[in-house]
N, C-alpha and C positions, 0 to 999 in steps of 0.2 A: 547590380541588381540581383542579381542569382546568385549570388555568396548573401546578401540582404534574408532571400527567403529562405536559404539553407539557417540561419541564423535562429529566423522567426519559426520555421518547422523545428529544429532540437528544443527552442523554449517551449514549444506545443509539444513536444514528448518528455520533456522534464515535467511539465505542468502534469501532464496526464498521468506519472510515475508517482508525483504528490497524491493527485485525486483519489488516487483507488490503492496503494500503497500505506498511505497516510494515516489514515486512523487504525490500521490493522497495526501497524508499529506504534502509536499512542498507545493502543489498547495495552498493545505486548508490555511497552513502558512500564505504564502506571502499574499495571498487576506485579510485574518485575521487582519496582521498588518497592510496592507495599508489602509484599512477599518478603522481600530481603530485609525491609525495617521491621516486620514481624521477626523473623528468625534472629535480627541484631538484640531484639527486646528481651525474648526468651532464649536465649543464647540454646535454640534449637538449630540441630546444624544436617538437618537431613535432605539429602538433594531432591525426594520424588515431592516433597510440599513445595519445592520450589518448580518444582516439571511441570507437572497432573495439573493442577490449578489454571497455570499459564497455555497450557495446551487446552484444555478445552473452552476457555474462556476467549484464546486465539481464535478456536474454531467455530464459538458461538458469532463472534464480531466477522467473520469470514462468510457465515452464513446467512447474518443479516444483509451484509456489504453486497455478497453476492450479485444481487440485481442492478443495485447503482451501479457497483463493477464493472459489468459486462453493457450496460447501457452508456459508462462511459469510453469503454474499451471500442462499442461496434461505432458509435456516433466519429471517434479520433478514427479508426481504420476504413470508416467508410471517407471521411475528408482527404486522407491519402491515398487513396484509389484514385479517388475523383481527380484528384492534382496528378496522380502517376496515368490517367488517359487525357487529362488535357493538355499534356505536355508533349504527349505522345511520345514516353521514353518506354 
């Protein structure tokens, strides 16, 4: 029974490393490759059109995400409290 919820808790924190990890790495993706198949097109080969672009574009979807983020983040840490005092360990 309790190797059962150790199981079910790690898929609840993979789950939650998808949720709010997830589309900040899509983001990073897409801009990533559109970038590099820009740069294959125009056989331009400079590294900051590949940086500047993808970094602020990360930090635009960062700052969106922000709020789900942390509403998913408090909602998962406040279910493991609650589990970490009703267990009483």
């Amino acid at each position: 029974m309790i190797f059962d919820q150790n199981v079910q808790h790690i898929s609840m924190a993979f789950w939650q490393i998808i949720l709010v990890a997830g589309p900040i790495l899509i983001v990073a993706l897409v801009v990533g490759l559109t970038i590099g198949l820009f740069q294959a097109a125009t056989s331009i080969n400079e590294m900051t059109l590949s940086f500047v672009p993808k970094l602020f574009i990360v930090l635009l979807t960062i700052s969106l995400m922000a709020s789900f983020s942390i509403g998913q983040m408090t909602d998962y840490f406040d279910f493991i409290f609650e589990e970490i005092s009703r267990k009483g360990l």
